[in-house]
PDB file as gemmi writes it, atoms N, CA and C in Angstrom:
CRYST1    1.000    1.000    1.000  90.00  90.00  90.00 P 1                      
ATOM      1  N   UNK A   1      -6.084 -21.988  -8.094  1.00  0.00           N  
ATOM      2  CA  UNK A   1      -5.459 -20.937  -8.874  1.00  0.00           C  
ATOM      3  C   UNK A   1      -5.919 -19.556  -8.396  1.00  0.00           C  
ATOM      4  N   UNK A   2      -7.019 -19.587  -7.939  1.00  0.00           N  
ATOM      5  CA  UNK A   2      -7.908 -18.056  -7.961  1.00  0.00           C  
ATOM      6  C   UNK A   2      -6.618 -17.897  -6.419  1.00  0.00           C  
ATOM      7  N   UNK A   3      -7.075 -19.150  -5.944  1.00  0.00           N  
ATOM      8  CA  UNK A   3      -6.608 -18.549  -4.113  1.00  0.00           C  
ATOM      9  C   UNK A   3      -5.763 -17.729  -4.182  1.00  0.00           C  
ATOM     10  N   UNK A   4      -4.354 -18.487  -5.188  1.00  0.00           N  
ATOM     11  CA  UNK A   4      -3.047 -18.197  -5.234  1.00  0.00           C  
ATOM     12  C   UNK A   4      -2.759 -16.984  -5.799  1.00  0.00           C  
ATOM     13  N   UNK A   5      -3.783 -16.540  -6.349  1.00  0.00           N  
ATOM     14  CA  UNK A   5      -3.947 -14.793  -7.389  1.00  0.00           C  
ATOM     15  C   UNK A   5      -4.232 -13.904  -6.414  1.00  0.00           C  
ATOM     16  N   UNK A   6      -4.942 -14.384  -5.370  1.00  0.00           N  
ATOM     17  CA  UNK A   6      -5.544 -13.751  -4.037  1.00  0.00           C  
ATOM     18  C   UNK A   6      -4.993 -13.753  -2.680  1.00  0.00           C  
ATOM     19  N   UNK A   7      -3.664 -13.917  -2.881  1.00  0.00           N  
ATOM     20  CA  UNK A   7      -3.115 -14.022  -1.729  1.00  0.00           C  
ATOM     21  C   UNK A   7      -1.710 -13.011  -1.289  1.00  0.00           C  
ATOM     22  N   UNK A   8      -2.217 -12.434  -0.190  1.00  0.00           N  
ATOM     23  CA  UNK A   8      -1.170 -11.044  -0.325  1.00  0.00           C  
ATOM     24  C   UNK A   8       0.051 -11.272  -0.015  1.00  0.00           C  
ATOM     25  N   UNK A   9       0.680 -13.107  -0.273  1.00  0.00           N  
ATOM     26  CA  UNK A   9       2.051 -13.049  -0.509  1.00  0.00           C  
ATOM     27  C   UNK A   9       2.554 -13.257  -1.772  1.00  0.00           C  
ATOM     28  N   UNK A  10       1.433 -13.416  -2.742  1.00  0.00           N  
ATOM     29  CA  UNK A  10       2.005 -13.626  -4.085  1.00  0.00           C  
ATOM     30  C   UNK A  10       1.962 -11.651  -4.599  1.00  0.00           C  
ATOM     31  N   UNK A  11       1.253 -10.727  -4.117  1.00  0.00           N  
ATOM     32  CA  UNK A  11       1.380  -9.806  -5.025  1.00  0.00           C  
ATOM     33  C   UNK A  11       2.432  -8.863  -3.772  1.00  0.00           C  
ATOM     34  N   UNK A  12       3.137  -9.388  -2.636  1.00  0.00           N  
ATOM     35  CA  UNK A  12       4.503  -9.080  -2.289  1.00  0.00           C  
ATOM     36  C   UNK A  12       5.103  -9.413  -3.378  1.00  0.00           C  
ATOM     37  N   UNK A  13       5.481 -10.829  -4.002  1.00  0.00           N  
ATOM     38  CA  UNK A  13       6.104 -11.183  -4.865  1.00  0.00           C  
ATOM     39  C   UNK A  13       6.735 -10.282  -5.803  1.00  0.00           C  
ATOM     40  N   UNK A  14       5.174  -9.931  -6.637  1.00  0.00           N  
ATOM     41  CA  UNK A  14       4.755  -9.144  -7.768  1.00  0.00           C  
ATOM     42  C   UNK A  14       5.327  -8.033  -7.886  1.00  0.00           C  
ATOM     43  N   UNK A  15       4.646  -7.312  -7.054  1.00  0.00           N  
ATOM     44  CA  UNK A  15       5.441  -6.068  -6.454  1.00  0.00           C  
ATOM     45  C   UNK A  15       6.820  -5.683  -6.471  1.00  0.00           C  
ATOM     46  N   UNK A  16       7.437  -6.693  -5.785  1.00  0.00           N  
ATOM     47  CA  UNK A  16       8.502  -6.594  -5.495  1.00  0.00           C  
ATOM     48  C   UNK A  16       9.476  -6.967  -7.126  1.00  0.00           C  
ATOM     49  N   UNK A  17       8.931  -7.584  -7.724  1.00  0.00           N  
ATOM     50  CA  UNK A  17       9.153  -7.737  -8.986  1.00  0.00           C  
ATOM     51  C   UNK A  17       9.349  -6.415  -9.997  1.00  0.00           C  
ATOM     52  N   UNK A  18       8.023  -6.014  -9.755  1.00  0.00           N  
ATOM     53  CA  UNK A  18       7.971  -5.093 -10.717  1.00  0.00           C  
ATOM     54  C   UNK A  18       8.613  -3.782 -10.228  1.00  0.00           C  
ATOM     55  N   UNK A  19       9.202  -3.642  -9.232  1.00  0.00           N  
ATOM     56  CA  UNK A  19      10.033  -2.445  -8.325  1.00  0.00           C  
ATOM     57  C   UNK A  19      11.482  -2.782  -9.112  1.00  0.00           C  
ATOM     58  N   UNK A  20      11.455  -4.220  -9.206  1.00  0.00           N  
ATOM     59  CA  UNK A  20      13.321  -3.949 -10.029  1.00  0.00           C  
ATOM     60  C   UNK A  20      13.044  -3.649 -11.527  1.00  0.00           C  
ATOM     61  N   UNK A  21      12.279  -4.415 -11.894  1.00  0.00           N  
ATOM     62  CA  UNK A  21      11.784  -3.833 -13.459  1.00  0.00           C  
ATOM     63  C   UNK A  21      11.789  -2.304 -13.619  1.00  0.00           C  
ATOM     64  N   UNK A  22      11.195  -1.929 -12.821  1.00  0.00           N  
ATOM     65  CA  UNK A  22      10.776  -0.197 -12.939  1.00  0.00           C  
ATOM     66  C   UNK A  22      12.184   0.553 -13.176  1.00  0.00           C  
ATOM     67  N   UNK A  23      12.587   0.085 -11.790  1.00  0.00           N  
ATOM     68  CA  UNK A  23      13.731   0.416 -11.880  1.00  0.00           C  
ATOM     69  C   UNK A  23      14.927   0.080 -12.486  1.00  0.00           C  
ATOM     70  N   UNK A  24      15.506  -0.751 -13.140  1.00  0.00           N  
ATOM     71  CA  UNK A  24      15.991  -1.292 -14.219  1.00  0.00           C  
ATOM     72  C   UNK A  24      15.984  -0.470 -15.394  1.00  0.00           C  
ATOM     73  N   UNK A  25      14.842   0.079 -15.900  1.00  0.00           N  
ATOM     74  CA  UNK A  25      14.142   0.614 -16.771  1.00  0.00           C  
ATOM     75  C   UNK A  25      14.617   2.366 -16.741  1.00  0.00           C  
ATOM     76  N   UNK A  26      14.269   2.762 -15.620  1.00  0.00           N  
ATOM     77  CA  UNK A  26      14.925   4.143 -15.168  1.00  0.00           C  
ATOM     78  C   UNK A  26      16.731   4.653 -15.229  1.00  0.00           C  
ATOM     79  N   UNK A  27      17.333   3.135 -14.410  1.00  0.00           N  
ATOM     80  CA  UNK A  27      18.766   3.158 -15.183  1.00  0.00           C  
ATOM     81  C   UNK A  27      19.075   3.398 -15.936  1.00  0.00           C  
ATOM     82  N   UNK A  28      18.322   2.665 -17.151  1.00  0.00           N  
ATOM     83  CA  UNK A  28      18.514   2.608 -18.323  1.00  0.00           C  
ATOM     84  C   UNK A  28      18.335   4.099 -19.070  1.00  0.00           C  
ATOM     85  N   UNK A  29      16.785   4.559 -18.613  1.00  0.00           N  
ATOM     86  CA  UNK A  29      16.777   5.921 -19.672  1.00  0.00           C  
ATOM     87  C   UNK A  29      17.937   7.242 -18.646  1.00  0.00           C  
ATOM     88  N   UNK A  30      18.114   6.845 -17.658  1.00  0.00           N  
ATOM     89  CA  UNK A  30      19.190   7.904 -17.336  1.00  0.00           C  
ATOM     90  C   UNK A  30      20.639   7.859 -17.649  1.00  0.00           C  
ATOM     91  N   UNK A  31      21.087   6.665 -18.043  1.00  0.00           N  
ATOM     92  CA  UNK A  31      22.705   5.841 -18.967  1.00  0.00           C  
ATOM     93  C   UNK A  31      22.381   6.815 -20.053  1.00  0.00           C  
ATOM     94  N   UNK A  32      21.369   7.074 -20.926  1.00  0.00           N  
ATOM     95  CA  UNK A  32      20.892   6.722 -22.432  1.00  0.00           C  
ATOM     96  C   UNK A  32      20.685   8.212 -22.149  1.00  0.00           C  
ATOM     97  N   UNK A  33      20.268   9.490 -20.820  1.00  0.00           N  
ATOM     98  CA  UNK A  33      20.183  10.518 -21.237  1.00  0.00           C  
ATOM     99  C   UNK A  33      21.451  11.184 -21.061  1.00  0.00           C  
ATOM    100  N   UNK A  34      21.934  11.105 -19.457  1.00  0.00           N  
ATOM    101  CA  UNK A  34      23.474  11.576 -19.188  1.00  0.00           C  
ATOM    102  C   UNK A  34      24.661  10.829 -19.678  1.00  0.00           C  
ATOM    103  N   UNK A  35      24.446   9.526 -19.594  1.00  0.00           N  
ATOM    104  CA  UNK A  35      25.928   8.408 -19.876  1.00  0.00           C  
ATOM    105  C   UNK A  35      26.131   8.395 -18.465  1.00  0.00           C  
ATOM    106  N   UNK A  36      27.034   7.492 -18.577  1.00  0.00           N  
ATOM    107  CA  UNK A  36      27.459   6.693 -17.219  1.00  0.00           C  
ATOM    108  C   UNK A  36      28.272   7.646 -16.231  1.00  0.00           C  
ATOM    109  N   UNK A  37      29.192   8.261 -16.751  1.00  0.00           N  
ATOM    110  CA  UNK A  37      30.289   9.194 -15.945  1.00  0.00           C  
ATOM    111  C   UNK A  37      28.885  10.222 -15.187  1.00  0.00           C  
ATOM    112  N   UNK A  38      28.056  11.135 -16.066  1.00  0.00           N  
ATOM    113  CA  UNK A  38      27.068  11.819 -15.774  1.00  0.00           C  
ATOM    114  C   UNK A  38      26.460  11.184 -14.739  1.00  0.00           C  
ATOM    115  N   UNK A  39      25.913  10.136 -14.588  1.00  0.00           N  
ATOM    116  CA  UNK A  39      24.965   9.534 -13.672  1.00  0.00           C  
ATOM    117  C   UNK A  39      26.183   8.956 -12.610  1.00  0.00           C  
ATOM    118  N   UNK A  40      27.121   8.404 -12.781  1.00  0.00           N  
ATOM    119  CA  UNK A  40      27.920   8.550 -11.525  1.00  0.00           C  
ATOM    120  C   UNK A  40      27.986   9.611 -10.398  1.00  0.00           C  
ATOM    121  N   UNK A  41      28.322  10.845 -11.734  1.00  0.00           N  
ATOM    122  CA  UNK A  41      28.669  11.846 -10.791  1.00  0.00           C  
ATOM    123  C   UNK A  41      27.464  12.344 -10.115  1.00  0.00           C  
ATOM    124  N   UNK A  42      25.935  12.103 -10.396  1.00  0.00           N  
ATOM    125  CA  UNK A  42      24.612  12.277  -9.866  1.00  0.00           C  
ATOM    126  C   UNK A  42      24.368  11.705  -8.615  1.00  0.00           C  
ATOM    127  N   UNK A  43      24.796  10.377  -9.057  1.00  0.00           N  
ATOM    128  CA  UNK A  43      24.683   9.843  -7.506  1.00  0.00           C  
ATOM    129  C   UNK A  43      25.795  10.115  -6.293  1.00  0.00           C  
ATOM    130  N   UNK A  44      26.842  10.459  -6.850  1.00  0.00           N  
ATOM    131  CA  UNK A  44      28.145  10.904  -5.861  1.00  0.00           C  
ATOM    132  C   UNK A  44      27.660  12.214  -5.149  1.00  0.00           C  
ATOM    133  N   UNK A  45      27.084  12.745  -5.785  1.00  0.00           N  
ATOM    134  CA  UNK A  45      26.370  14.256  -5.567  1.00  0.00           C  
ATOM    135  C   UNK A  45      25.817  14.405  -4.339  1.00  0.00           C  
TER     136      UNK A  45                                                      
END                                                                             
């Protein structure tokens, strides 16, 4: 168990996990501050 906690392809994993979470999360409070049309037009920008 320890190995598998210690091994720098499980916290690629992790990482990489918690990069869509984060981001997921950021979607979300920018929907919830501009709305969708707003954040469209942000990224068209």
């Amino acid at each position: 168990m320890i190995e598998r906690l210690l091994s720098p392809l499980w916290f690629k994993k992790v990482r990489g996990e918690f990069s869509l979470t984060a981001l997921a999360y950021n979607i979300k409070r920018a929907i919830t501050l501009v709305g969708v049309p707003g954040l469209i037009k942000a990224v068209r920008a």
